[in-house]
C-alpha positions in Angstrom: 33.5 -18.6 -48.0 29.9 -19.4 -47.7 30.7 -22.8 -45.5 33.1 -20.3 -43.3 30.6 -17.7 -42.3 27.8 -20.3 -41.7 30.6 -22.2 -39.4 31.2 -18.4 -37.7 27.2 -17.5 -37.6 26.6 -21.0 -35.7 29.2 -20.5 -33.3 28.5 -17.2 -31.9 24.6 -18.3 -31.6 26.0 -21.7 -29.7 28.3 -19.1 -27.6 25.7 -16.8 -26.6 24.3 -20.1 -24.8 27.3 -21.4 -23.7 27.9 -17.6 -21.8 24.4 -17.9 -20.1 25.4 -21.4 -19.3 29.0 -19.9 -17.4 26.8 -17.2 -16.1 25.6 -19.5 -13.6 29.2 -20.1 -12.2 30.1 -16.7 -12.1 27.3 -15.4 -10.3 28.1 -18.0 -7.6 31.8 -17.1 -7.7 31.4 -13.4 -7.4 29.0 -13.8 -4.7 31.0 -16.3 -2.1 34.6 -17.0 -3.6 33.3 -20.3 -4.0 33.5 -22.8 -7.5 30.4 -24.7 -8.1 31.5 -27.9 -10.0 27.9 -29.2 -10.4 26.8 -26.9 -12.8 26.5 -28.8 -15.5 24.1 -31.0 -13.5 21.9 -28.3 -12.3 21.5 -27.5 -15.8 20.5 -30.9 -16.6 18.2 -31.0 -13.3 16.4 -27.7 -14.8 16.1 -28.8 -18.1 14.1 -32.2 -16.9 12.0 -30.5 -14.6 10.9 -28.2 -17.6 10.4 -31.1 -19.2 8.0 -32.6 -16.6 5.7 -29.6 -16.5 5.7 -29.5 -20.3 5.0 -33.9 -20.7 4.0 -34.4 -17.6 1.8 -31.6 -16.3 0.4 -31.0 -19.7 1.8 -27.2 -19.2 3.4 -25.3 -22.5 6.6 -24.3 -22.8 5.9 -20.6 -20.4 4.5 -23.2 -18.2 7.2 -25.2 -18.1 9.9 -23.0 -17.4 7.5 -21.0 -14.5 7.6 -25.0 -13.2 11.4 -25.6 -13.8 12.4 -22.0 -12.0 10.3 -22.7 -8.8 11.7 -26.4 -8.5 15.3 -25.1 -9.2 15.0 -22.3 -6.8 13.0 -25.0 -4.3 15.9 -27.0 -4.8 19.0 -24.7 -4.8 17.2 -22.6 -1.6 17.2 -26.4 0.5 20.9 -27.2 -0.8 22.0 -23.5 0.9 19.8 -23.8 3.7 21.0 -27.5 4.8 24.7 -28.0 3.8 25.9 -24.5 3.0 24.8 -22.4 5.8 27.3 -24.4 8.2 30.2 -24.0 5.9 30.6 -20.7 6.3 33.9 -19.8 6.9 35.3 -23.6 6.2 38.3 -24.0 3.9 37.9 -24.0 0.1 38.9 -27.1 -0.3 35.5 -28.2 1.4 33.5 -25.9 -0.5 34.3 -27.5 -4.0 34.3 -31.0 -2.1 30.6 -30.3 -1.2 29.7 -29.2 -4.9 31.3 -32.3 -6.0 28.9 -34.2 -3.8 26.4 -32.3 -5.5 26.8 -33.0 -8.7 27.0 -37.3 -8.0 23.4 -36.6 -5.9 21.6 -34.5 -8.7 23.2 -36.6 -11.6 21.4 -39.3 -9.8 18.7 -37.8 -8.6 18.2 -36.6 -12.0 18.2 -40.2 -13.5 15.8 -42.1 -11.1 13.2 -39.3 -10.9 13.0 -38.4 -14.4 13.7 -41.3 -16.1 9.7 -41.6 -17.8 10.6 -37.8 -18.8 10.7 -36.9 -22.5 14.9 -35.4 -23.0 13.6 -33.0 -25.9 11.6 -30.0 -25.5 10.2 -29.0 -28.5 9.6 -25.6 -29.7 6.9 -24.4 -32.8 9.3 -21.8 -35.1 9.5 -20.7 -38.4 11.3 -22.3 -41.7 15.0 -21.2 -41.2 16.2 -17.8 -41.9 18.5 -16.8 -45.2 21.1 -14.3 -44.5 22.6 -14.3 -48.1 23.3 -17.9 -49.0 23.6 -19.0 -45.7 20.9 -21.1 -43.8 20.0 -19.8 -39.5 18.1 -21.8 -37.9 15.5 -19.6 -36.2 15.5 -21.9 -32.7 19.4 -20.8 -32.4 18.7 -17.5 -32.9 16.0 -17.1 -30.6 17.9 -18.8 -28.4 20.8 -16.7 -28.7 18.6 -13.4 -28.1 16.8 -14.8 -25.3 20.7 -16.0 -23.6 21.7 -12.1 -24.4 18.4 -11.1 -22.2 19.0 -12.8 -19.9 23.0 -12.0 -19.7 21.9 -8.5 -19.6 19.2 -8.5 -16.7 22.0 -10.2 -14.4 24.5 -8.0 -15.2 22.3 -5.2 -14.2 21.4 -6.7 -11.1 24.5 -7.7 -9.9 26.0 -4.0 -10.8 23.4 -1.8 -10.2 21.0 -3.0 -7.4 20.9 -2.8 -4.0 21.1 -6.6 -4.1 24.3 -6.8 -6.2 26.2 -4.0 -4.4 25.7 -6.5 -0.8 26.6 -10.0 -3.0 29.7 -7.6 -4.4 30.5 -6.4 -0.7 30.0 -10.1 0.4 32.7 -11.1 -2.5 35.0 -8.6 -0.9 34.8 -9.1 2.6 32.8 -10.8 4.1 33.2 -9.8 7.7 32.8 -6.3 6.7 30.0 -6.9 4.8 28.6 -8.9 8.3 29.7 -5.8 10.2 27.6 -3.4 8.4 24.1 -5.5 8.8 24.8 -8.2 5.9 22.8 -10.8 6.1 25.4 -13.7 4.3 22.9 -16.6 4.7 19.8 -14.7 3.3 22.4 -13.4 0.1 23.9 -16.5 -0.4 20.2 -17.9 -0.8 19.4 -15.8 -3.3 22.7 -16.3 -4.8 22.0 -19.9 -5.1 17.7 -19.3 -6.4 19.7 -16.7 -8.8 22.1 -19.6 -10.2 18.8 -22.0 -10.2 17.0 -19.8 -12.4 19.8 -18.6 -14.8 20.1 -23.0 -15.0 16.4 -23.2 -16.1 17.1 -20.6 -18.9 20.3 -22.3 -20.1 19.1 -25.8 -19.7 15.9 -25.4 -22.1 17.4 -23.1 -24.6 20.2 -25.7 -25.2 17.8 -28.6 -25.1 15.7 -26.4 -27.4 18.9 -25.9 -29.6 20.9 -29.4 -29.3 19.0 -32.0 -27.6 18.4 -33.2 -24.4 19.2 -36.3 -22.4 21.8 -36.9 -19.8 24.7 -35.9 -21.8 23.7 -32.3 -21.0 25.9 -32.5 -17.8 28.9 -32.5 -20.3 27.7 -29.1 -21.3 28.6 -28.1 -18.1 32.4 -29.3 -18.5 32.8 -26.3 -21.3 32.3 -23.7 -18.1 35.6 -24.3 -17.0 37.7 -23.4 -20.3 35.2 -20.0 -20.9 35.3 -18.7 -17.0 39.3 -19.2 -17.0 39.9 -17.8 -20.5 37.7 -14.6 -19.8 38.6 -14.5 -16.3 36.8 -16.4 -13.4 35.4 -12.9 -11.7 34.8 -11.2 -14.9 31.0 -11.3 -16.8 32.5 -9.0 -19.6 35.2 -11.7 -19.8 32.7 -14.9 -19.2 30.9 -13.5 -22.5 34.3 -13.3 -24.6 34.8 -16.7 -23.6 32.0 -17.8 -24.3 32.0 -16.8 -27.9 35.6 -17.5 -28.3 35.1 -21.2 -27.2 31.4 -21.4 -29.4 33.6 -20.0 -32.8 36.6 -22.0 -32.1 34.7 -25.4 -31.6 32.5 -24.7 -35.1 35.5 -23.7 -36.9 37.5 -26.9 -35.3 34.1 -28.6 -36.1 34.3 -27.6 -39.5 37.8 -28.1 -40.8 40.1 -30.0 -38.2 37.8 -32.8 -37.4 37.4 -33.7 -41.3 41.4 -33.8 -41.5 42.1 -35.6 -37.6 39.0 -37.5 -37.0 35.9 -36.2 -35.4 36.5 -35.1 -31.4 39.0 -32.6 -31.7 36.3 -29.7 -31.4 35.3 -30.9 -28.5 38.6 -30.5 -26.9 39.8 -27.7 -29.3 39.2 -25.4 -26.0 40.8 -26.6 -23.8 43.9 -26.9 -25.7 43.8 -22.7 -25.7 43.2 -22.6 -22.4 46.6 -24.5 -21.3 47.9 -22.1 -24.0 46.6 -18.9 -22.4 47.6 -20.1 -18.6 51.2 -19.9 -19.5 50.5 -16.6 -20.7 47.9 -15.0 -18.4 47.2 -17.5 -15.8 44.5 -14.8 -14.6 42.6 -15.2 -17.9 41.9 -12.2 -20.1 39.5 -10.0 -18.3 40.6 -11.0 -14.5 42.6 -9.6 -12.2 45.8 -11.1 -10.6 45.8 -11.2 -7.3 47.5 -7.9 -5.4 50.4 -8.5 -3.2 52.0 -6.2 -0.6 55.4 -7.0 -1.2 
């Protein structure tokens, strides 16, 4: 009973992370329609640039992350101001094409510019928590309140300010939201610094948490599974997903892999989402689409 709780403990901390993580691909989505298939790399990007001002600048960890959000903003702010901006009103398909791109140039990017850069970032806490008989380790649950912060702030934003009610009227309808004085290019850039930021967060708490290093692009890869499980267009439903994937990978890790070989976590969520598509191809919190019939 003990080894089950710690397994349950661990993966809701790891899915707080992984929800901040999705967050940055809902934000985009619910701003402009459009899927952003390089986040995984923006939040390997992030996490290196925090790295440089912590190794390389000499900065601490608060001035690291200040570093980290204004490259990250620099760099998402260019990437809507150069390529984005003229694809306004282009199909879908070149949309995700261009994000695609994106993720080959910052993956590479990433890798030639950074490559002197420390992967860890390393983080003075306390001995580890006992709840009972079972062991936290403080890191993940810092981490995990910091991810539920920060989960809460945009949520607030992009439901209560004057800034989220235009990015939601831009989701809807975008030539309405033009024809009442909307300026798309200057929301969609703060969209993108939005997304840039929210990568920062994610990419040093996990680095924190799990390790760094070029492999954190895969973390990326667990987006899809949470966003489509919960519901692309859904934050309520990016958060259930995001703990249902983080408790079904530790419970996977904990008691399938021993039995089928080590690996099936890892694709333990994926195998739910097929599941759930021929169920509720919408996912659990979204919204099929409405059709006058």
């Amino acid at each position: 009973m003990t080894f089950l709780a710690a397994l349950l403990i661990d993966g809701a901390l790891t899915g707080a992370i992984y929800a901040l993580v999705a967050l940055s691909f809902v934000v985009v989505y619910k701003a402009s329609g459009m899927m952003n298939f390089a986040v995984g790399e923006c939040v390997g990007l992030a996490s290196r640039i925090v790295g440089f001002g912590m190794h390389g600048l000499g900065l601490g960890l608060g001035g690291g992350v200040a570093v980290g959000c204004a490259g990250m903003v620099a760099v998402m702010a260019g990437f809507n101001e150069a390529v984005l901006r003229r694809l306004v009103g282009r199909p879908v398909i070149a949309m995700i094409m261009i994000t695609i791109g994106l993720a080959t140039l910052l993956r590479g990017a990433t890798a030639l510019l950074f490559r002197d850069v420390p992967a860890g970032l390393v983080a003075t806490l306390p001995a580890p928590i006992v709840l009972g008989t079972v062991p936290i380790a403080v890191e993940k649950v810092v981490a995990a309140v910091v991810a539920i912060v920060g989960i809460a702030a945009v949520s607030w934003t992009l439901q209560r300010s004057r800034t989220g009610v235009a990015l939601r009227a831009i989701a809807d309808d975008q030539q309405s939201a033009m024809a009442v004085g909307i300026d798309l290019h200057r929301y969609f850039g703060l969209t993108w610094a939005l997304m840039g930021v929210i990568s920062v967060v994610a990419g040093t708490l996990w680095t924190i948490v799990a390790g760094g290093g070029f492999g954190m692009a895969l973390v990326g890869l667990k987006v899809f599974p949470i966003v489509i499980i919960g519901g692309v267009d859904s934050i309520g439903g990016t958060i259930v997903g995001a703990l249902l994937v983080g408790l079904l990978e530790a419970v996977a890790a904990g008691y399938v892999d021993p039995l089928v070989g080590g690996g099936f976590s890892t694709i333990a969520s994926y195998l739910v989402l097929l599941a759930l598509l021929l169920v509720r191809p919408y996912g659990l919190f979204g919204r099929p689409d409405a059709r006058r019939v």
